[in-house]
Kinemage of the C-alpha trace (Angstrom):
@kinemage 1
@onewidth
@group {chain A} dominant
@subgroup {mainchain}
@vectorlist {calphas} color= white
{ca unk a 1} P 0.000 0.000 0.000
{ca unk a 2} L 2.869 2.492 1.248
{ca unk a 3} L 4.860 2.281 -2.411
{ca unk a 4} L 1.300 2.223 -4.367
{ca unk a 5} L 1.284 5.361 -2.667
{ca unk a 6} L 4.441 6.630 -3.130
{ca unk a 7} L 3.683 5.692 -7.342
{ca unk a 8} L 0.366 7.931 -7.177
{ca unk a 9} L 2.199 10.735 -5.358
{ca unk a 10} L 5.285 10.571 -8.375
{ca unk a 11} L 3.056 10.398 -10.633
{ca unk a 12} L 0.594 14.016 -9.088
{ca unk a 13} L 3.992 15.619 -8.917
{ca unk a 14} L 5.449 15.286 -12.104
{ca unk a 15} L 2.253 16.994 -13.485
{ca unk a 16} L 1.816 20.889 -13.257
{ca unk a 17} L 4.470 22.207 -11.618
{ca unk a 18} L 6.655 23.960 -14.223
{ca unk a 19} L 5.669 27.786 -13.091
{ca unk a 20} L 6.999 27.193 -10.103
{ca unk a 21} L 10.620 27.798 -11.925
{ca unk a 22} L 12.591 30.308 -11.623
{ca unk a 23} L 13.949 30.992 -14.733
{ca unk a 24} L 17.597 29.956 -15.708
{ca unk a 25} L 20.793 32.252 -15.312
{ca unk a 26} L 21.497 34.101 -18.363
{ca unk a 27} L 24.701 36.436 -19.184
{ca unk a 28} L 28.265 36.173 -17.924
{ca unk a 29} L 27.824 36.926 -13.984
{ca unk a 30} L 27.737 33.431 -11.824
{ca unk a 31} L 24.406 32.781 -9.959
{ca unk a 32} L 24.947 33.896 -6.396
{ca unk a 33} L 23.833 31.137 -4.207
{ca unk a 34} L 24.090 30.766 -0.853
{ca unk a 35} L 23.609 27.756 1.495
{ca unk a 36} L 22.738 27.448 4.946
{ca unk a 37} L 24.170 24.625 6.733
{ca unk a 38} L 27.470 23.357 7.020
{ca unk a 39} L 26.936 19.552 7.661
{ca unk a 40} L 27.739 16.974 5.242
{ca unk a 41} L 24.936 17.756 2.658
{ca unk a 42} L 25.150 21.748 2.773
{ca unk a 43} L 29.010 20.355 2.224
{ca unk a 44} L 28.143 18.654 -0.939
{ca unk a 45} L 25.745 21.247 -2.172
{ca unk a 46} L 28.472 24.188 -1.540
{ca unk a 47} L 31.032 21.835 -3.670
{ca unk a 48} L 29.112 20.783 -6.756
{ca unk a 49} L 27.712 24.468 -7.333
{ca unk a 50} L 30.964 26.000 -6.374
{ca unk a 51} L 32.883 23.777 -9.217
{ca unk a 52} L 29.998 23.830 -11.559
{ca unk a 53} L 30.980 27.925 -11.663
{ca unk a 54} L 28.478 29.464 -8.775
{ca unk a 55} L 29.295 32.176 -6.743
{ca unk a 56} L 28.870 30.096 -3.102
{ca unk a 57} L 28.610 31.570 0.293
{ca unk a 58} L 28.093 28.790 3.301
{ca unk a 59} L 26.770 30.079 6.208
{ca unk a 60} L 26.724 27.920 9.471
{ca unk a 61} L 25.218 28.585 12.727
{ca unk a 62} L 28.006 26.890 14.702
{ca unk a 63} L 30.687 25.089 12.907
{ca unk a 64} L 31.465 22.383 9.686
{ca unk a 65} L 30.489 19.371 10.733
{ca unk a 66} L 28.583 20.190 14.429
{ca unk a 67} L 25.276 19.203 14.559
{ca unk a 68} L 23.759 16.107 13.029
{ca unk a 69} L 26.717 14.994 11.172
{ca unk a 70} L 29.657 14.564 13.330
{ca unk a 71} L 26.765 12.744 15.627
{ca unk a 72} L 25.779 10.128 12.650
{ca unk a 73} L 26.641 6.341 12.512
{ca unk a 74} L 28.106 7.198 8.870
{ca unk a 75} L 26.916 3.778 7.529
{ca unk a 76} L 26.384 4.018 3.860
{ca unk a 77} L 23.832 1.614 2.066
{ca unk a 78} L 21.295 1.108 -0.109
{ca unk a 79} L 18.694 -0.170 2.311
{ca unk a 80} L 15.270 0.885 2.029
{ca unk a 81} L 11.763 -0.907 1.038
{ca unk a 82} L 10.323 1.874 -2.024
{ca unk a 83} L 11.612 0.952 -4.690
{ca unk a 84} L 12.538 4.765 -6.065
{ca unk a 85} L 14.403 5.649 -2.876
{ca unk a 86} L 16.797 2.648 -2.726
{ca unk a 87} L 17.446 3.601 -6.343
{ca unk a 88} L 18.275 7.113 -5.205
{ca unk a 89} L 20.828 5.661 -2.289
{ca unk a 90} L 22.146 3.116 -5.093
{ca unk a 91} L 23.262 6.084 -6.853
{ca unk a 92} L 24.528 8.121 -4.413
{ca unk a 93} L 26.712 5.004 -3.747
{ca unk a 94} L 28.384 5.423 -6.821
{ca unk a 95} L 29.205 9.144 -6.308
{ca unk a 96} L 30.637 8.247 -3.456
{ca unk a 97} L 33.122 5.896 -5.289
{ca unk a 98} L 33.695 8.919 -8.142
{ca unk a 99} L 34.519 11.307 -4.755
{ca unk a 100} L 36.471 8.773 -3.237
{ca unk a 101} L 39.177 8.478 -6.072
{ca unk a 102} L 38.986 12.199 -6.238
{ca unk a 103} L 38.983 13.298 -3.189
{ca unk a 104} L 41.029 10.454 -0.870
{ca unk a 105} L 37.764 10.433 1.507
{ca unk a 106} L 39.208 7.546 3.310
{ca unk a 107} L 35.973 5.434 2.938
{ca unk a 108} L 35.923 1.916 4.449
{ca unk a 109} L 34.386 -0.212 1.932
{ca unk a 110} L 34.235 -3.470 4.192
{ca unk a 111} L 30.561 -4.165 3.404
{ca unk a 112} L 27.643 -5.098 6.104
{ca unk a 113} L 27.264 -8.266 8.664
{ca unk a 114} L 23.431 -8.052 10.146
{ca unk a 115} L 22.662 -11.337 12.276
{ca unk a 116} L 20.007 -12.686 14.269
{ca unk a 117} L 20.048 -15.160 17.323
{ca unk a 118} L 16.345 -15.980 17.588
{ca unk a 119} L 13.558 -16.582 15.483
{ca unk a 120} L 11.286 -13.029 15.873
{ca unk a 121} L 15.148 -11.215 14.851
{ca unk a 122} L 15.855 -13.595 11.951
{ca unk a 123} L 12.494 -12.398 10.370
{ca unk a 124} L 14.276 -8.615 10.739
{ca unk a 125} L 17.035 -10.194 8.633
{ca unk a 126} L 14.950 -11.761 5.655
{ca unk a 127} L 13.380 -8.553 5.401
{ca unk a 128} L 16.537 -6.411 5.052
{ca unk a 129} L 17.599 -8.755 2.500
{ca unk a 130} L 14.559 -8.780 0.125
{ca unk a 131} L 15.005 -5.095 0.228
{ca unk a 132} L 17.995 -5.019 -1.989
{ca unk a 133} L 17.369 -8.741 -3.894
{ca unk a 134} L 16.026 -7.299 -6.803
{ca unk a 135} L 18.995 -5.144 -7.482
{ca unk a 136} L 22.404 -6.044 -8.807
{ca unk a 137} L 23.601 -5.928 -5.353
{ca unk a 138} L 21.518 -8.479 -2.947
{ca unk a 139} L 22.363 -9.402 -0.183
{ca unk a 140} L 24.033 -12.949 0.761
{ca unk a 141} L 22.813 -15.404 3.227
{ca unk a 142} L 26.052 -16.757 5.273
{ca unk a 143} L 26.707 -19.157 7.635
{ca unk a 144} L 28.355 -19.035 10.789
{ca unk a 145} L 31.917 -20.706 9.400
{ca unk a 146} L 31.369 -17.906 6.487
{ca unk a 147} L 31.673 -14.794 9.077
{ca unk a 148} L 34.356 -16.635 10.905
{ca unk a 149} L 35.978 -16.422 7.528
{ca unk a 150} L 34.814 -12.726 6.451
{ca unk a 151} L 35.235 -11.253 9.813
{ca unk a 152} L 37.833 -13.205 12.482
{ca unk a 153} L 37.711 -10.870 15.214
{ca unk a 154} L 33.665 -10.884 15.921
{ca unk a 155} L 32.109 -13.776 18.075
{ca unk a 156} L 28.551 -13.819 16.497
{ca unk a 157} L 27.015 -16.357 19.195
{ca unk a 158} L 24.117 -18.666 18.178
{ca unk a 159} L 22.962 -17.206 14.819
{ca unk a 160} L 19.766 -18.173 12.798
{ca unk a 161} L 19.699 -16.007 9.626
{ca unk a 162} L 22.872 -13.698 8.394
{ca unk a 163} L 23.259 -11.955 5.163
{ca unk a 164} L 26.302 -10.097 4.221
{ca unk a 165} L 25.934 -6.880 1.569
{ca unk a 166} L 29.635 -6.301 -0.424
{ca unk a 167} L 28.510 -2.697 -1.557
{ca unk a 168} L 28.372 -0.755 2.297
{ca unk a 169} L 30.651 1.368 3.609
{ca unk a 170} L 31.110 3.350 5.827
{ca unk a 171} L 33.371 6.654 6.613
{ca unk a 172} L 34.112 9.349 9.046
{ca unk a 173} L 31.562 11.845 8.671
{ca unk a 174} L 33.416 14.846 10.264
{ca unk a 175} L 36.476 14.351 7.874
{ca unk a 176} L 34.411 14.087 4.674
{ca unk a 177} L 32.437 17.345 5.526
{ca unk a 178} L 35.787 18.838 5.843
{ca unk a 179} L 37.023 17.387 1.844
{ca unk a 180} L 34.034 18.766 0.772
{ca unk a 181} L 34.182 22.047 2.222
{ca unk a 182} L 37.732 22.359 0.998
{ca unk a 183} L 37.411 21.310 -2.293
{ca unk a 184} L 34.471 23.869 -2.660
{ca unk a 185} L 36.613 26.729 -1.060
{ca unk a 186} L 39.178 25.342 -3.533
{ca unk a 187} L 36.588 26.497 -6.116
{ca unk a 188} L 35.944 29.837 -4.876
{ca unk a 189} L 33.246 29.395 -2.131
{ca unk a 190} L 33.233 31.025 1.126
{ca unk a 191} L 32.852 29.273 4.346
{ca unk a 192} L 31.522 31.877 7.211
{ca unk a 193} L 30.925 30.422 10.512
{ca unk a 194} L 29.925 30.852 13.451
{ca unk a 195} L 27.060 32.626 11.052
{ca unk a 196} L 23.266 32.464 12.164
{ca unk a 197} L 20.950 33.234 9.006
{ca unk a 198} L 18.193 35.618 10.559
{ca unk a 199} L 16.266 37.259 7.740
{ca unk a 200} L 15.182 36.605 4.108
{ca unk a 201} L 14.776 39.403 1.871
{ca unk a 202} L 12.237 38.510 -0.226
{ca unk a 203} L 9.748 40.651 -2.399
{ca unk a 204} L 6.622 39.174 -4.109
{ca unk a 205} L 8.051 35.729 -3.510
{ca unk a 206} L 11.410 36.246 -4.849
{ca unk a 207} L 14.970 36.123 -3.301
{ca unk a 208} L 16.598 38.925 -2.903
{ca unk a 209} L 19.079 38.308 -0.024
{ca unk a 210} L 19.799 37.518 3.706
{ca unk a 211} L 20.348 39.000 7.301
{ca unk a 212} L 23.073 36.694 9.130
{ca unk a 213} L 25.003 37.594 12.258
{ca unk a 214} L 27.969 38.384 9.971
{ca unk a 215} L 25.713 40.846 7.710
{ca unk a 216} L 23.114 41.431 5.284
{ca unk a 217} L 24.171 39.408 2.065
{ca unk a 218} L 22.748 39.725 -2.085
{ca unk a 219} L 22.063 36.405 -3.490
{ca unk a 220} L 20.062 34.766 -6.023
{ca unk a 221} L 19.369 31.744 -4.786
{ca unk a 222} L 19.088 30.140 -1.361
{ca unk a 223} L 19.683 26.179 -0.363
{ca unk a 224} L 18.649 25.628 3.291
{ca unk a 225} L 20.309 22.085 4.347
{ca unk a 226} L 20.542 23.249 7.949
{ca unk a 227} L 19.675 20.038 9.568
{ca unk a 228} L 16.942 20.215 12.532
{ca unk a 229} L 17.584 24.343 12.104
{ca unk a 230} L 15.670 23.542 8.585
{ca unk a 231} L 11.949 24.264 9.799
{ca unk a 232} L 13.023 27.521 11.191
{ca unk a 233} L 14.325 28.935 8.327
{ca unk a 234} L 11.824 27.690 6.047
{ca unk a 235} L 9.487 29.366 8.280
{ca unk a 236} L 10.774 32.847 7.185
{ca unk a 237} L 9.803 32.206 4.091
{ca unk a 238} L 6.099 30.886 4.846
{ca unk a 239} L 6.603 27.399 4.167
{ca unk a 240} L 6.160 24.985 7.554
{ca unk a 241} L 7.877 21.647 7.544
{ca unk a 242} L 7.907 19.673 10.495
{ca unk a 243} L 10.412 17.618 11.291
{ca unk a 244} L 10.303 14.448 13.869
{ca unk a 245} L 12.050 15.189 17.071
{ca unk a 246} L 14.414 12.036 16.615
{ca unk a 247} L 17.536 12.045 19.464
{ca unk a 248} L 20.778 9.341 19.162
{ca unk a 249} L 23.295 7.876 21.185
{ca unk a 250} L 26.900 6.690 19.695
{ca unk a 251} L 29.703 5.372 22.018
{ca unk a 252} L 33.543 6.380 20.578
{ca unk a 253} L 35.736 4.587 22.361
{ca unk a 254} L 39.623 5.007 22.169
{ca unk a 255} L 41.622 3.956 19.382
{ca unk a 256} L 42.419 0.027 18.647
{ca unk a 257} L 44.457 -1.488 16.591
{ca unk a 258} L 42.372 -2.869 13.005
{ca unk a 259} L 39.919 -5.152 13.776
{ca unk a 260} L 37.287 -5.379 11.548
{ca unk a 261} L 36.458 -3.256 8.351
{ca unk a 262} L 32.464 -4.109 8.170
{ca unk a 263} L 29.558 -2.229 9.648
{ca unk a 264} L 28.075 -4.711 12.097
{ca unk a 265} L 24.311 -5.121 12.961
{ca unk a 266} L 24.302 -7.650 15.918
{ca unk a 267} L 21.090 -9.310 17.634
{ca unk a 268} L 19.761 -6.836 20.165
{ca unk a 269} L 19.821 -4.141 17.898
{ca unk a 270} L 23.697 -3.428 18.830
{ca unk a 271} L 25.432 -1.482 15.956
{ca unk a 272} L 29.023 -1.303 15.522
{ca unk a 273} L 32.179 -0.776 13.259
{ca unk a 274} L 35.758 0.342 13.290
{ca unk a 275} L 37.032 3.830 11.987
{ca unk a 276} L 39.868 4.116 10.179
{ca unk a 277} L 41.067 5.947 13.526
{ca unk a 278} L 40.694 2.784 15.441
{ca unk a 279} L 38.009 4.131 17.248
{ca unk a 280} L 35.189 1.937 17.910
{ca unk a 281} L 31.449 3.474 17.128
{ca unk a 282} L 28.211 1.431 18.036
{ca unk a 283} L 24.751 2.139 19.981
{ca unk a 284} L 22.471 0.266 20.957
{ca unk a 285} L 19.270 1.391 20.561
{ca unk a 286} L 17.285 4.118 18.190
{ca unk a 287} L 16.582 6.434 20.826
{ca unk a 288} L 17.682 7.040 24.560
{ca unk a 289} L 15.430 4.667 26.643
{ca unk a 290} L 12.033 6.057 28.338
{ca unk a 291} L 12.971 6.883 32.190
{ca unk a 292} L 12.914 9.745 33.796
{ca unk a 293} L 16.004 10.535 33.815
{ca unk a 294} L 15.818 10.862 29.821
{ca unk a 295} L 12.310 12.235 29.867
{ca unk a 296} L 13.516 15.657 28.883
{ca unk a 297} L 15.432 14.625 26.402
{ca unk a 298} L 12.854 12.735 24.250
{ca unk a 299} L 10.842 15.684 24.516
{ca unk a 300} L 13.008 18.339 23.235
{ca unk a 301} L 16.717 18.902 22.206
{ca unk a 302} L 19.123 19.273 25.005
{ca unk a 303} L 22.168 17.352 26.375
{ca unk a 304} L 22.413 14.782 28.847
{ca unk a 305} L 21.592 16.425 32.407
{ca unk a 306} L 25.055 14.780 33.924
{ca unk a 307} L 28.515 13.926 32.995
{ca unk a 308} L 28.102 10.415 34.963
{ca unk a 309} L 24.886 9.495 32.903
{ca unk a 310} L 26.867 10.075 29.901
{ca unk a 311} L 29.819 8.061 30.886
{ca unk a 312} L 26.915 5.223 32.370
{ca unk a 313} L 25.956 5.101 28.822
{ca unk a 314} L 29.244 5.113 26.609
{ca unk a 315} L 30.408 2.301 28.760
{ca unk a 316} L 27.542 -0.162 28.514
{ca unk a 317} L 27.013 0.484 24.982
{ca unk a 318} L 30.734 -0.339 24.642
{ca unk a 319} L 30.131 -3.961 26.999
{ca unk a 320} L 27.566 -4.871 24.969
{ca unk a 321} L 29.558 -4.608 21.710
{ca unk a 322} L 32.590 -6.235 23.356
{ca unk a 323} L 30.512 -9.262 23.600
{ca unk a 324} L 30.532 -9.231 19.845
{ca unk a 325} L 34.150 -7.588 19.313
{ca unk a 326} L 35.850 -9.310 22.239
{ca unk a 327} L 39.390 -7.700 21.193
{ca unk a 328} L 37.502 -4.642 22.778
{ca unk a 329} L 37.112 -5.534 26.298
{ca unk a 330} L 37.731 -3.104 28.337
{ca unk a 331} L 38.513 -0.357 25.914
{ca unk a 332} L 38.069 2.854 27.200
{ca unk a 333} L 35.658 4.959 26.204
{ca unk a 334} L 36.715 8.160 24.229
{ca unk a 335} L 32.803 10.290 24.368
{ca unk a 336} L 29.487 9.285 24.332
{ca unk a 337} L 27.622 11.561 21.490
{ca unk a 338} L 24.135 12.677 21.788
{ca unk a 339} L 22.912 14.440 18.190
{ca unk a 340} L 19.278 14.567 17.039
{ca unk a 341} L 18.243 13.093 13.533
{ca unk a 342} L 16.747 15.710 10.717
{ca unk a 343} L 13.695 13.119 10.298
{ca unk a 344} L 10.893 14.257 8.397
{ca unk a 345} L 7.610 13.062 9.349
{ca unk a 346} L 7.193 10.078 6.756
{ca unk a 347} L 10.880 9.728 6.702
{ca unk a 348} L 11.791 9.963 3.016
{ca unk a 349} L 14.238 13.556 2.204
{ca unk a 350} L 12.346 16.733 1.477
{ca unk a 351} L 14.157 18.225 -1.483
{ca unk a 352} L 13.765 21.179 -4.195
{ca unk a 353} L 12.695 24.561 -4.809
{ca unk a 354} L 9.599 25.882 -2.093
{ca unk a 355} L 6.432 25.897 -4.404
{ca unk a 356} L 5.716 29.346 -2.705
{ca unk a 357} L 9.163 30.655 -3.320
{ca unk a 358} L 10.951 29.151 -6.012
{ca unk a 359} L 14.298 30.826 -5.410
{ca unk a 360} L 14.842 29.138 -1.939
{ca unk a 361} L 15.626 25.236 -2.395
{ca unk a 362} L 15.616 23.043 0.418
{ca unk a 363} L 17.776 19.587 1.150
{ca unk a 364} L 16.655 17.457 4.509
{ca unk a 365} L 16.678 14.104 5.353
{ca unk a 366} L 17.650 12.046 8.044
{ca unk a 367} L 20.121 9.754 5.863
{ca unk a 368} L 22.169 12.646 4.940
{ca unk a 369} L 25.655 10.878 5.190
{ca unk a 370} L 24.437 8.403 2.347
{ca unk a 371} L 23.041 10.821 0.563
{ca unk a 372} L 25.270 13.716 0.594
{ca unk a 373} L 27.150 13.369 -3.077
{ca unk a 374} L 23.533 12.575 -5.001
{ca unk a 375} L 21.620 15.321 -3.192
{ca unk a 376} L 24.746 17.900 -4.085
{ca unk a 377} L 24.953 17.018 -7.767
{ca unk a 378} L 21.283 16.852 -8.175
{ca unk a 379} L 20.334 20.010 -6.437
{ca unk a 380} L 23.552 21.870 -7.997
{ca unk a 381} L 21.834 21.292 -11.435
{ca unk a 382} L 18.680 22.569 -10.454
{ca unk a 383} L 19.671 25.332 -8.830
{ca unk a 384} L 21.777 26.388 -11.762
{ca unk a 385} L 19.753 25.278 -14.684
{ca unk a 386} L 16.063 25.970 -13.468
{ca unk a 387} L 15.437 22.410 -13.913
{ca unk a 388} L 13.132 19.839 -12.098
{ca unk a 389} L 15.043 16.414 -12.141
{ca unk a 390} L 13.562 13.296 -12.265
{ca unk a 391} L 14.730 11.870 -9.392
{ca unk a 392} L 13.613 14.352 -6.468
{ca unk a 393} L 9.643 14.190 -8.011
{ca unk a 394} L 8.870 11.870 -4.980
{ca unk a 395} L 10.674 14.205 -2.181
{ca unk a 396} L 9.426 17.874 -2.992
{ca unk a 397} L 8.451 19.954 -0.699
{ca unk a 398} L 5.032 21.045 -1.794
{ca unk a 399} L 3.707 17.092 -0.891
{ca unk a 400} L 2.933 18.480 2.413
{ca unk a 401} L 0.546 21.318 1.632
């Protein structure tokens, strides 16, 4: 029913919408854009406009990298159950590789180990596999002696379905924001931060610049990829979005010697891999859990109320993979991060030009890491050429008027 849905809603949105345009650059001058957000899609945005001959200017509240990215599990995959949007991540999987050999992003491509150890889990793993087994890339079901063989260092336990997927990576998320920044910057965009955007200029629905906390700048167009800062921005221009209020925990602990190059998704919904650091990074569950000592937190955005709560947490998360990863027993734990998801409310990116002003584009989702390289080419050309690509019709923004 959901991707019947999702076929009818393609299919309303390809229809009618060409006045919504702006019309294309003409003349000599470069199209001043500017983007606000500095995670890893505003990142990817800034560099494919920047080298595709746009005048850029980045604005970011706090720093590169500081809110929802440098708090991600930077797993990147394929796996999803519509159809159009695991074709989407599919391709943004092969940017990746292009940006890889370009750009030395230091990706692990070790692939994905997801396990169960009872019955009610092993029906979690047949349905992550039919997700992706009508692609060229499906998933394979192993045995125990094969992940002995794939992946020495991890003690699965009793297992009773396991697939294996060649084509994940995964990366560090902080470190490829910072490639993409630079290679923009290397293009001619400017990177201001700390810079809060305040204001839109606009007049009769058109752009005509911004108030920030560093000044009042001109610009033609506007990309707002700021993360959970997305609806308030959006709501200077008249357009509400609302996004889920979606908070996540990720234990770092201190740096190991290689152990494993796979992304790891264990029975009791524990999550690991290795950075290329050494670092260990895993959770263990979606969401803090529902006490009252977290109460707050799954009500609104804030930070964990003590410095011992936060150390209760990085430790046991890091146990409970060490039961998995016994070669890190004991390891000491580095941080615990707490970050909080962009998630729109039916979970699939919000992307393109605002219906009600065409000149201010917006890029959100809550899989922004895997992502990142499609949404930046994609919404490069449209912001430069006018144009309404194929692939967003699905994920515009004017689906939730």
């Amino acid at each position: 029913m959901k991707s019947r849905r999702r076929e009818v809603l393609t299919n309303l949105l390809a229809t009618g919408s060409a006045a919504w345009l702006p019309a294309a650059r003409s003349g000599a001058s470069p199209l001043r854009v500017g983007i606000a957000g500095g995670g890893i899609v505003g990142a990817s945005i800034a560099m494919h406009l920047a080298r595709s001959g746009a005048h850029v200017l980045l604005f970011e509240k706090v720093g590169p990298a500081q809110g929802a990215t440098q708090n991600s599990f930077a797993w990147v995959n394929a796996f999803a159950e519509d159809a159009h949007y695991r074709s989407l991540r599919l391709e943004s999987l092969k940017a990746y590789h292009e940006l890889d050999g370009r750009l030395s992003l230091n990706i692990v491509w070790g692939g994905y180990l997801k396990w169960a150890s009872d019955r009610a889990e092993a029906d979690l793993v047949q349905v992550s596999a039919r997700q992706l087994a009508g692609t060229a890339y499906p998933p394979r079901h192993i045995t125990a002696e094969e992940i002995m063989t794939l992946d020495p260092a991890v003690t699965t336990g009793p297992i009773t379905e396991a697939i294996y997927s060649s084509i994940d990576g995964h990366l560090d998320p902080v470190q490829v924001t910072r490639r993409f920044l630079d290679d923009a910057a290397r293009a001619g965009a400017r990177i201001l931060y700390p810079c809060e955007l305040t204001a839109l200029d606009l007049s009769a629905g058109r752009l005509r610049g911004v108030t920030t906390t560093q000044g009042r700048f001109s610009l033609d167009r506007l990309v707002v990829a700021a993360g959970v800062d997305t609806p308030r921005i959006l709501a200077m221009a008249r357009f509400p979005l609302a996004l889920k209020h979606a908070p996540g925990i990720l234990a770092h602990s201190a740096r190991l010697p290689a152990l494993t190059r796979l992304a790891h998704d264990a029975p009791g919904n524990v999550e690991f891999k290795q950075m290329a650091d050494g670092s260990i990074v895993g959770t263990d569950a979606r969401a803090p859990p529902d006490t009252p000592e977290h109460r707050d937190i799954l009500a609104h955005a804030m930070q964990f109320p003590s410095a011992e709560l936060r150390t209760y947490h990085g430790n046991r998360i890091l146990n409970r993979i060490a039961r998995f990863l016994p070669a890190a027993q004991a390891v000491p734990l580095d941080r615990l991060t707490l970050g909080f998801r962009p998630m729109p409310i039916d979970e699939f990116p919000v992307i393109g030009a605002l219906p009600t002003a065409p000149d201010i584009h917006v890029a959100v989702t809550h899989s922004g890491v895997t992502l990142a390289p499609i949404l930046g080419r994609l919404t490069a050309e449209e912001v430069l050429q006018g144009s309404r690509v194929d692939w967003f019709a699905p994920y515009r923004p004017e689906r939730f008027i």
